[in-house]
DOKOLRO-119270 format. One record per atom (N, C-alpha, C): residue number from 1; chain; x, y negated, z negated. Coordinates in Angstrom, 1 decimal. Example, Ala and Ser with C-alpha at 12.3 -4.5 7.8 and 13.67 -1.06 7.14 Angstrom:
# DOKOLRO-119270
[atom 1,'A',[13.2,5.7,-7.8]]
[atom 1,'A',[12.3,4.5,-7.8]]
[atom 1,'A',[13.2,3.3,-7.8]]
[atom 2,'A',[12.8,2.2,-7.1]]
[atom 2,'A',[13.7,1.1,-7.1]]
[atom 2,'A',[12.9,0.0,-7.9]]
***
This chain:
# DOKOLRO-119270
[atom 1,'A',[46.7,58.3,-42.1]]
[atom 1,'A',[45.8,57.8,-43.1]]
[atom 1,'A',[46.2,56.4,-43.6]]
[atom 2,'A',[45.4,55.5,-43.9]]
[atom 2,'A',[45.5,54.3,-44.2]]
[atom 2,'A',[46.0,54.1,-46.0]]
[atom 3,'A',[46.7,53.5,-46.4]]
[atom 3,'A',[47.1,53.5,-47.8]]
[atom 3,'A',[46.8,52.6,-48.4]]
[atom 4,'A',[46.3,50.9,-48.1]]
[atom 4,'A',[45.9,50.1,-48.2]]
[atom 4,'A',[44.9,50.2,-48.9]]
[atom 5,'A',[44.8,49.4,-50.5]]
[atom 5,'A',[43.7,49.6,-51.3]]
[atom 5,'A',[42.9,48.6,-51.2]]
[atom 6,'A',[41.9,48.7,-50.9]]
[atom 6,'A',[40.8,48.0,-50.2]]
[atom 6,'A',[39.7,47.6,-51.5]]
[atom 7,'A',[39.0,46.6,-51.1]]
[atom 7,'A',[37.8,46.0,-52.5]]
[atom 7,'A',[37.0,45.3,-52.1]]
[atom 8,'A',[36.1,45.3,-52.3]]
[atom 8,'A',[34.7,44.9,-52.3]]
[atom 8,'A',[34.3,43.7,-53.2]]
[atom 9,'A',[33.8,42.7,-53.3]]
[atom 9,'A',[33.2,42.0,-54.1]]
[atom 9,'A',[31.9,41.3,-53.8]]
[atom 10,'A',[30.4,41.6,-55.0]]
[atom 10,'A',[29.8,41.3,-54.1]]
[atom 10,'A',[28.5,40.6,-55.6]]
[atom 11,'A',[29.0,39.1,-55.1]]
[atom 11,'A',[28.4,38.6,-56.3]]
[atom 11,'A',[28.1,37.3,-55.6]]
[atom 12,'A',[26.8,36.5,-56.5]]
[atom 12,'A',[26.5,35.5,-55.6]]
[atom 12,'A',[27.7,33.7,-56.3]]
[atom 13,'A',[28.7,34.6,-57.4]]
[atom 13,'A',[29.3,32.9,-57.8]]
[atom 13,'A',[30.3,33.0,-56.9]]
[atom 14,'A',[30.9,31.9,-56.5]]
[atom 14,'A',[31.8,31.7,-55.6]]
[atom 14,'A',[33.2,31.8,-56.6]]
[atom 15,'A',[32.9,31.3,-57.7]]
[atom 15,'A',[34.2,30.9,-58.4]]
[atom 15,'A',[34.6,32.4,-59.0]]
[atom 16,'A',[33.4,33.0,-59.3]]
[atom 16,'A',[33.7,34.9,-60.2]]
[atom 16,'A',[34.9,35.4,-58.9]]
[atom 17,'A',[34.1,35.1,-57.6]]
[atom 17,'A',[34.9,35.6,-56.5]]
[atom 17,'A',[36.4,35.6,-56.4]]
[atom 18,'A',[36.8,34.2,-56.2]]
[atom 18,'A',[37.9,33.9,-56.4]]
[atom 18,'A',[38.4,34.1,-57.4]]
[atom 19,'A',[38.5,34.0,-58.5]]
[atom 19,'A',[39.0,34.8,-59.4]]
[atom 19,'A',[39.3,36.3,-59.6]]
[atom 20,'A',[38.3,37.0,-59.0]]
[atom 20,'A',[38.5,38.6,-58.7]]
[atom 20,'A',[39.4,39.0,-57.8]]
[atom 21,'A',[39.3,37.9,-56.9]]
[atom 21,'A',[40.1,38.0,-55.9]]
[atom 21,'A',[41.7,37.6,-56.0]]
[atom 22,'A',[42.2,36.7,-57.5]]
[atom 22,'A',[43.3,36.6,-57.8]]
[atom 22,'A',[43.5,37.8,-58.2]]
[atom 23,'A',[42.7,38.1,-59.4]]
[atom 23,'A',[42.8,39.2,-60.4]]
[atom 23,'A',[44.1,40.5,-59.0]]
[atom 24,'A',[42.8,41.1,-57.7]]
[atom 24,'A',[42.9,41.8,-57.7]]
[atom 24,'A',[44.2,41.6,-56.5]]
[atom 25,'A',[44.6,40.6,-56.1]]
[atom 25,'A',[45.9,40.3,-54.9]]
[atom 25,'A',[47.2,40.5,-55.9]]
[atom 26,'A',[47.3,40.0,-57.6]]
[atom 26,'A',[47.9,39.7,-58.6]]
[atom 26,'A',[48.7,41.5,-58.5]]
[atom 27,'A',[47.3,42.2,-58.7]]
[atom 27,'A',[47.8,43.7,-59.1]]
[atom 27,'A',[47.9,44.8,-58.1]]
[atom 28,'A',[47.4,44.3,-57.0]]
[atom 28,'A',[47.9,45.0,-55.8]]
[atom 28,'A',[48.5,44.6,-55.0]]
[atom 29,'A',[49.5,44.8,-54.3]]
[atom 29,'A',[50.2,44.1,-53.1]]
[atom 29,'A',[49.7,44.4,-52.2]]
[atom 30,'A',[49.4,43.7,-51.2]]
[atom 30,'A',[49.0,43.9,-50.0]]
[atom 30,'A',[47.3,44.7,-50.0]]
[atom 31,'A',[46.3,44.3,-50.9]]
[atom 31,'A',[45.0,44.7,-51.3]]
[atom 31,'A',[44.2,44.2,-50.0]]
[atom 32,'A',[43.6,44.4,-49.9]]
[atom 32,'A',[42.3,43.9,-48.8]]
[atom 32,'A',[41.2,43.8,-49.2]]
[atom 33,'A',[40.6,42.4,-49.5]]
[atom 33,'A',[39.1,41.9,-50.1]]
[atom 33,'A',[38.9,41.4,-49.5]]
[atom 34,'A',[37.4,41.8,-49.5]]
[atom 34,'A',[36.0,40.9,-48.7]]
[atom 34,'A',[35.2,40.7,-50.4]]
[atom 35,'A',[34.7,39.2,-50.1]]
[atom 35,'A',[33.9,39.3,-51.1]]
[atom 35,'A',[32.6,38.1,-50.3]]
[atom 36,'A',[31.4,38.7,-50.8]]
[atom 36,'A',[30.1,38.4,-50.3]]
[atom 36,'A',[29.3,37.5,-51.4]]
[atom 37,'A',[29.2,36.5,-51.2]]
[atom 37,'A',[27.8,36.2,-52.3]]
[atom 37,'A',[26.5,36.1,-51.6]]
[atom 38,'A',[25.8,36.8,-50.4]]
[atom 38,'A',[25.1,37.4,-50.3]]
[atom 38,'A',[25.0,38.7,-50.3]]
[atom 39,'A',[24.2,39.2,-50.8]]
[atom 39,'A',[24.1,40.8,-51.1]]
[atom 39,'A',[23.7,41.1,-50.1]]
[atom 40,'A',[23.0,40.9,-49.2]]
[atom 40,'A',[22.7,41.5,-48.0]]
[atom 40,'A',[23.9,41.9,-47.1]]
[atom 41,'A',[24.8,40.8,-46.6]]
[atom 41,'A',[25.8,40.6,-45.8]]
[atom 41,'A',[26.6,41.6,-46.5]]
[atom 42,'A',[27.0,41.7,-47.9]]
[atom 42,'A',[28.0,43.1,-48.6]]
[atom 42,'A',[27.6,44.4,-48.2]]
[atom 43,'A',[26.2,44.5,-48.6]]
[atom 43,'A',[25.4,45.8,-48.4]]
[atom 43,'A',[25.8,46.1,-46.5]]
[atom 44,'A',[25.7,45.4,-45.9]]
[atom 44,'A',[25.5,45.4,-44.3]]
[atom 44,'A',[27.0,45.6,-43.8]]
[atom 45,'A',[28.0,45.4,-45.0]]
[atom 45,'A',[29.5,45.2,-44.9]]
[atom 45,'A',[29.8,47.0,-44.8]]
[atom 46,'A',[29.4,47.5,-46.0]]
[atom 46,'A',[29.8,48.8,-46.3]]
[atom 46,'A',[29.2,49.5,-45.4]]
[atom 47,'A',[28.0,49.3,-44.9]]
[atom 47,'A',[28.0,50.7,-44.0]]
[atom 47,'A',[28.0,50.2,-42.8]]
[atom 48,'A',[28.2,49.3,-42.2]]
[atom 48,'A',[29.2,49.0,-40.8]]
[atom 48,'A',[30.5,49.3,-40.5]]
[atom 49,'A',[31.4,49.6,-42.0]]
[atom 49,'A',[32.4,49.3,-42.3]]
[atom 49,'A',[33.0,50.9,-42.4]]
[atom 50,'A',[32.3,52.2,-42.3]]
[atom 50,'A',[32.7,53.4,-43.2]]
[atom 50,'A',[33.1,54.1,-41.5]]
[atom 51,'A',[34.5,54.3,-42.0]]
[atom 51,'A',[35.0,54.6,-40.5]]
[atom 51,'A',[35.7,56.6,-40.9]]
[atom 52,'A',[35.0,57.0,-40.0]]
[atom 52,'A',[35.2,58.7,-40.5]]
[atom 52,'A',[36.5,59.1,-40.1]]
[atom 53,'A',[37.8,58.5,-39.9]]
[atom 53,'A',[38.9,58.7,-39.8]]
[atom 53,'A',[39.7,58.2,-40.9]]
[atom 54,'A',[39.5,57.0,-41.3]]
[atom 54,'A',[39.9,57.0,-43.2]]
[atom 54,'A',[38.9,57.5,-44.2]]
[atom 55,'A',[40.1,58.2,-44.7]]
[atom 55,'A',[39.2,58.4,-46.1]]
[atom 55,'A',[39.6,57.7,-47.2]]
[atom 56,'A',[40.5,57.2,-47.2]]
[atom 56,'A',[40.5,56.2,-48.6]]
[atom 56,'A',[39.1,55.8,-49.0]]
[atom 57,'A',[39.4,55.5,-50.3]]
[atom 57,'A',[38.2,54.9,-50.8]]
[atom 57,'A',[38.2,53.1,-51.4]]
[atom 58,'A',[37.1,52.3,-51.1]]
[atom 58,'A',[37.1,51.2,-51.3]]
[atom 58,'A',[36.4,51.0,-52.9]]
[atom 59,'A',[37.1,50.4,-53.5]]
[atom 59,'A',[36.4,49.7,-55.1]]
[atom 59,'A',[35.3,48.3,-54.7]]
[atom 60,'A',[34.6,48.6,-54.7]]
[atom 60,'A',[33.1,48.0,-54.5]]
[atom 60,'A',[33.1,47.1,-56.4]]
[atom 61,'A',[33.2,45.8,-56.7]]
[atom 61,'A',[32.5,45.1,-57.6]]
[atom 61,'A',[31.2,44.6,-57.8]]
[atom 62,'A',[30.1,44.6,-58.2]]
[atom 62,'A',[28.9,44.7,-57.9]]
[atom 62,'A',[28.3,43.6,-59.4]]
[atom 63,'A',[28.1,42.8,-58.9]]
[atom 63,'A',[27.0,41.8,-60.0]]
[atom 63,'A',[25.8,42.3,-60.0]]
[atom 64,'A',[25.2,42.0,-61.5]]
[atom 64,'A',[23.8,42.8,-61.2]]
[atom 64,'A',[22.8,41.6,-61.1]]
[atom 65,'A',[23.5,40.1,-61.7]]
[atom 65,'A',[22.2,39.3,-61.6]]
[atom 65,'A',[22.5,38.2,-60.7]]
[atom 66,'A',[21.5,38.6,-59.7]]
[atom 66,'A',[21.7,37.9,-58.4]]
[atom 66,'A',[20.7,37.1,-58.1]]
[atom 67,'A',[20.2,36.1,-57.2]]
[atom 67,'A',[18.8,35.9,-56.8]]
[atom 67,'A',[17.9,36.2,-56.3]]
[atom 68,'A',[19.2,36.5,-55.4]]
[atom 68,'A',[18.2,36.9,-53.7]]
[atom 68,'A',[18.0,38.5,-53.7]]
[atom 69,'A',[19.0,39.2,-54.1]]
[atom 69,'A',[19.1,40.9,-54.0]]
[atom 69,'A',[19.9,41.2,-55.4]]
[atom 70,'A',[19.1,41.7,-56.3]]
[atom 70,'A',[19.7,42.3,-57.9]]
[atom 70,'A',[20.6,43.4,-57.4]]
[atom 71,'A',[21.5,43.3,-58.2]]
[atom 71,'A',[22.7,44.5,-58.2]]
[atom 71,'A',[22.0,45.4,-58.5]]
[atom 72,'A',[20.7,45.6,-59.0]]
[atom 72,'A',[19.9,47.0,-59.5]]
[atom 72,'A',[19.0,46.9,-57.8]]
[atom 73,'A',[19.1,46.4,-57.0]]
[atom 73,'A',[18.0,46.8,-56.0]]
[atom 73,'A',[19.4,47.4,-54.6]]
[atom 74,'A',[20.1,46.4,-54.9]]
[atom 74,'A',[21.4,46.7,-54.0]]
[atom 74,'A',[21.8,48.4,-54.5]]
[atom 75,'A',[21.7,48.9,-55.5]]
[atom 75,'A',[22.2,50.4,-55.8]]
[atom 75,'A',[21.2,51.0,-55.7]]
[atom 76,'A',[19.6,50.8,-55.2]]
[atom 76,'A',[18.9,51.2,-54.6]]
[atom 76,'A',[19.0,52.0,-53.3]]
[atom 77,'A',[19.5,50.7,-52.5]]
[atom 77,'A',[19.7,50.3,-51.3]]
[atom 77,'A',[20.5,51.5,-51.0]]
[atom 78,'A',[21.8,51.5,-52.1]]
[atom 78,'A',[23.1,52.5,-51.9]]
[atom 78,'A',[22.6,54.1,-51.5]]
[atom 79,'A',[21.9,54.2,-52.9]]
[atom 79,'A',[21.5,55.2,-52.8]]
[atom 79,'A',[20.9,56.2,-51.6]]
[atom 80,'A',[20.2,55.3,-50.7]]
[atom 80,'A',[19.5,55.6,-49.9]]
[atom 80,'A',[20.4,56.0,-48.5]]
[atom 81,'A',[21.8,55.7,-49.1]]
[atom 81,'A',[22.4,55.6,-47.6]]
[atom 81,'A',[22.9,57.2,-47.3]]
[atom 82,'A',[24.2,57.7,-46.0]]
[atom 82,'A',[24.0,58.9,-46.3]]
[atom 82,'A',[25.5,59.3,-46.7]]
[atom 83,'A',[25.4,60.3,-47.5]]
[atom 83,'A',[26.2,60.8,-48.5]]
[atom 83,'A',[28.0,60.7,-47.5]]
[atom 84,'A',[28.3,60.8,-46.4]]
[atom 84,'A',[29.4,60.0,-45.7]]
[atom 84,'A',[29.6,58.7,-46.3]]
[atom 85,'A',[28.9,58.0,-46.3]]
[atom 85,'A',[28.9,56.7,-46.4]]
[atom 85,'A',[29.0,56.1,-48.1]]
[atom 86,'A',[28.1,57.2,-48.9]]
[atom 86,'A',[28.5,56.8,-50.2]]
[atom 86,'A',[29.5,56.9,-51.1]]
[atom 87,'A',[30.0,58.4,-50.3]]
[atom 87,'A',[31.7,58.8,-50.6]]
[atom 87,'A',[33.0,57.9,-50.7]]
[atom 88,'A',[32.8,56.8,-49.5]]
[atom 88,'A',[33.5,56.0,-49.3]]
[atom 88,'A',[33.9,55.2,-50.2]]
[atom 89,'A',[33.0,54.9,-51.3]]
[atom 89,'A',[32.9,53.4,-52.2]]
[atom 89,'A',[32.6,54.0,-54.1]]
[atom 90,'A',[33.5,53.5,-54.4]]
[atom 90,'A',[33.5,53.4,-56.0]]
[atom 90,'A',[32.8,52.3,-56.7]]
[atom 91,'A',[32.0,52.3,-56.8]]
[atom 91,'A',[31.0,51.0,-57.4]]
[atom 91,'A',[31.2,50.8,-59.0]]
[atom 92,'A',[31.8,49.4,-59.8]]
[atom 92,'A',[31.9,49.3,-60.2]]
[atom 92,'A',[31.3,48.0,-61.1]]
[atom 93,'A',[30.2,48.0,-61.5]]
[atom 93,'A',[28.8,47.0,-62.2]]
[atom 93,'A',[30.2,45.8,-62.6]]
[atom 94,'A',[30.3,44.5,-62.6]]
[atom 94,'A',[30.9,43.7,-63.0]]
[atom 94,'A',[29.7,42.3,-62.9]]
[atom 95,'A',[29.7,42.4,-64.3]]
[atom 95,'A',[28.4,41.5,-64.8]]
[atom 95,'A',[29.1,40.8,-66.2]]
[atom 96,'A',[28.2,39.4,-66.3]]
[atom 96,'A',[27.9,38.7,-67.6]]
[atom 96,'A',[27.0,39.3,-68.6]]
[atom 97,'A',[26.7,40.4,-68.6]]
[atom 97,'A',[25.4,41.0,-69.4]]
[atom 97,'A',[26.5,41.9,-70.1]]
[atom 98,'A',[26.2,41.4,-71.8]]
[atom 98,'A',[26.3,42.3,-72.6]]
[atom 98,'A',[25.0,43.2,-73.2]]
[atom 99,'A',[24.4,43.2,-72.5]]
[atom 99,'A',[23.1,44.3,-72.9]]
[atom 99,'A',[23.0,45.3,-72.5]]
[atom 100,'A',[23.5,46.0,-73.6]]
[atom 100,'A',[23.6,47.6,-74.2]]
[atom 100,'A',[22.4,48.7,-73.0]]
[atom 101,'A',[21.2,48.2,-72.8]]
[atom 101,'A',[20.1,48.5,-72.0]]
[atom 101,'A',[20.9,48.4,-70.5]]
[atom 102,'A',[21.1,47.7,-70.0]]
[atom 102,'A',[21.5,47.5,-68.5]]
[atom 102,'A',[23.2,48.5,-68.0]]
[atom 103,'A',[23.6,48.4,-69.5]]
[atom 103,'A',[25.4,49.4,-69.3]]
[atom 103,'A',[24.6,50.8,-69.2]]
[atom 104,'A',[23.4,51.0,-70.1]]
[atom 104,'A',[23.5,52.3,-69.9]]
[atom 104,'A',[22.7,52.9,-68.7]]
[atom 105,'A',[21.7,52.0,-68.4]]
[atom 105,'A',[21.0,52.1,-67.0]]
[atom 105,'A',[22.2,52.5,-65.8]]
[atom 106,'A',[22.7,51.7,-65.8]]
[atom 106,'A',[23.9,51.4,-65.0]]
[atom 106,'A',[24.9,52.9,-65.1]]
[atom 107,'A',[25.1,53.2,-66.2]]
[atom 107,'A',[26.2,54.4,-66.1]]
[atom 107,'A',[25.3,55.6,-66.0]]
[atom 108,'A',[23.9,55.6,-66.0]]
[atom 108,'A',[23.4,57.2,-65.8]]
[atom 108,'A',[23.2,57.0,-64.1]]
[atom 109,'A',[23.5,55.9,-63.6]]
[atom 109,'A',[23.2,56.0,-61.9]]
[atom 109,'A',[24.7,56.6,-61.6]]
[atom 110,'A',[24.1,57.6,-60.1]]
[atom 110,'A',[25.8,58.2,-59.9]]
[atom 110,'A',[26.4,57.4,-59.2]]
[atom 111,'A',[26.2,56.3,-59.0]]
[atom 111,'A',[26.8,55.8,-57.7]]
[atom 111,'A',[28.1,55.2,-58.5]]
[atom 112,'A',[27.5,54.8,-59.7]]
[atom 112,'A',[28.6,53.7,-61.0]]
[atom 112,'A',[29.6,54.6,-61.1]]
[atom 113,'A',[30.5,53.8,-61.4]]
[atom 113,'A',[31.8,54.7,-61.6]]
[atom 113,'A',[32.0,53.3,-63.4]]
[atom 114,'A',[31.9,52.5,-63.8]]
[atom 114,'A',[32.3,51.9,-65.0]]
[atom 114,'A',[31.2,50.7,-64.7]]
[atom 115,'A',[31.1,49.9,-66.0]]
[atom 115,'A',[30.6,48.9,-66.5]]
[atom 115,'A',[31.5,48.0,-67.3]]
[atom 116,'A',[31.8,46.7,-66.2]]
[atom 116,'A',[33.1,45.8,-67.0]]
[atom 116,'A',[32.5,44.6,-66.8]]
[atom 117,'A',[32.3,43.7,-68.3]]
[atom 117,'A',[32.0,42.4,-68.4]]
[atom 117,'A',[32.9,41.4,-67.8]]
[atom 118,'A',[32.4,41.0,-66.7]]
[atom 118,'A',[33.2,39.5,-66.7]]
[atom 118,'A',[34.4,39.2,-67.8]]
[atom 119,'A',[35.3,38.5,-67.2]]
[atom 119,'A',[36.1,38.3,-66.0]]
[atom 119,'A',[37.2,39.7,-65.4]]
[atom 120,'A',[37.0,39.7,-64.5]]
[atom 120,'A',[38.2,40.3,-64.0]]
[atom 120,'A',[39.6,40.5,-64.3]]
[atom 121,'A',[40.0,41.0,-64.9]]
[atom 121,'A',[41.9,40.5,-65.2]]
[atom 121,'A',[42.7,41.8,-64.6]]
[atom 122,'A',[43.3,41.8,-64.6]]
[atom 122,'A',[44.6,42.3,-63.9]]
[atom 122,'A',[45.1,43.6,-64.4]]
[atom 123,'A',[44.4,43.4,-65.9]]
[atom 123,'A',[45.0,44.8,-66.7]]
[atom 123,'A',[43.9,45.5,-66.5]]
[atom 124,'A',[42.6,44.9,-66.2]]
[atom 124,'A',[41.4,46.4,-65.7]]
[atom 124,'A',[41.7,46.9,-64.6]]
[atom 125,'A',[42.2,45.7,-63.3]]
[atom 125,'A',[42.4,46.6,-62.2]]
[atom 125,'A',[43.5,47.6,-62.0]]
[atom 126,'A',[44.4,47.1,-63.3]]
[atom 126,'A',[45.6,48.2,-63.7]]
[atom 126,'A',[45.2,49.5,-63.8]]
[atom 127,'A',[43.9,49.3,-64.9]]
[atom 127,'A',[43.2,50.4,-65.4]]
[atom 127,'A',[42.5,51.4,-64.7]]
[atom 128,'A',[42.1,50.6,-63.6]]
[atom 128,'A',[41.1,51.0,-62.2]]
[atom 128,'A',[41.7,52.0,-62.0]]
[atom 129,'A',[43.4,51.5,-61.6]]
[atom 129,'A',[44.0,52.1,-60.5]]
[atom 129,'A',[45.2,53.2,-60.8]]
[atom 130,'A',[44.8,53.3,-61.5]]
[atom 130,'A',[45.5,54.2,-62.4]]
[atom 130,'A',[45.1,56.2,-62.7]]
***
């Protein structure tokens, strides 16, 4: 079994990226990120990507306001996939939206595991991983 804590980022700013991507190299050693700012190419990541001999599970970061593909159509998308494949991934909403309406949308879907406002730091993925 693979021990390697693996992550997902999938937002269309470049800079949120890199920064998540400090955040999360900072508090894991040896972490493994991909980060997409196309949502298609993310979405196309995860289930290319779900290999039935690891089970670890990957932390998926997910923006909800996107252009081209809303983080609310992308957990659509999720949803539809098959329950092998959803097992794999912890989806965690990481957005600029402090609206009270979108956290709770967001936390009655099962796929969400948390709702964390922008920026990423070191002590949530502490939190994460904990």
């Amino acid at each position: 079994m693979n021990n390697t804590q693996k992550f997902v980022i999938v937002d269309d700013d470049t800079i949120n990226n890199a920064l998540c991507q400090i955040a999360i190299k900072t508090s894991v050693k040896g972490a493994v990120v991909k980060a997409f700012t196309i949502p298609e190419e993310g979405f196309d990541y995860l289930v290319k990507n779900t290999n039935d001999t690891d089970e670890s599970q990957t932390i998926v970061f997910l923006d909800l306001n996107m252009p081209r593909v809303s983080g609310w159509e992308f957990l659509d998308y999720f949803e539809k996939l098959d329950e092998k494949i959803r097992d794999r991934y912890k989806i965690y909403i990481l957005t600029t939206s402090f609206d009270l309406r979108d956290k709770e949308l967001a936390l009655v879907n099962k796929s969400v595991v948390d709702y964390i406002v922008k920026p990423l730091t070191t002590e949530i993925v502490g939190r994460i991983l904990s």
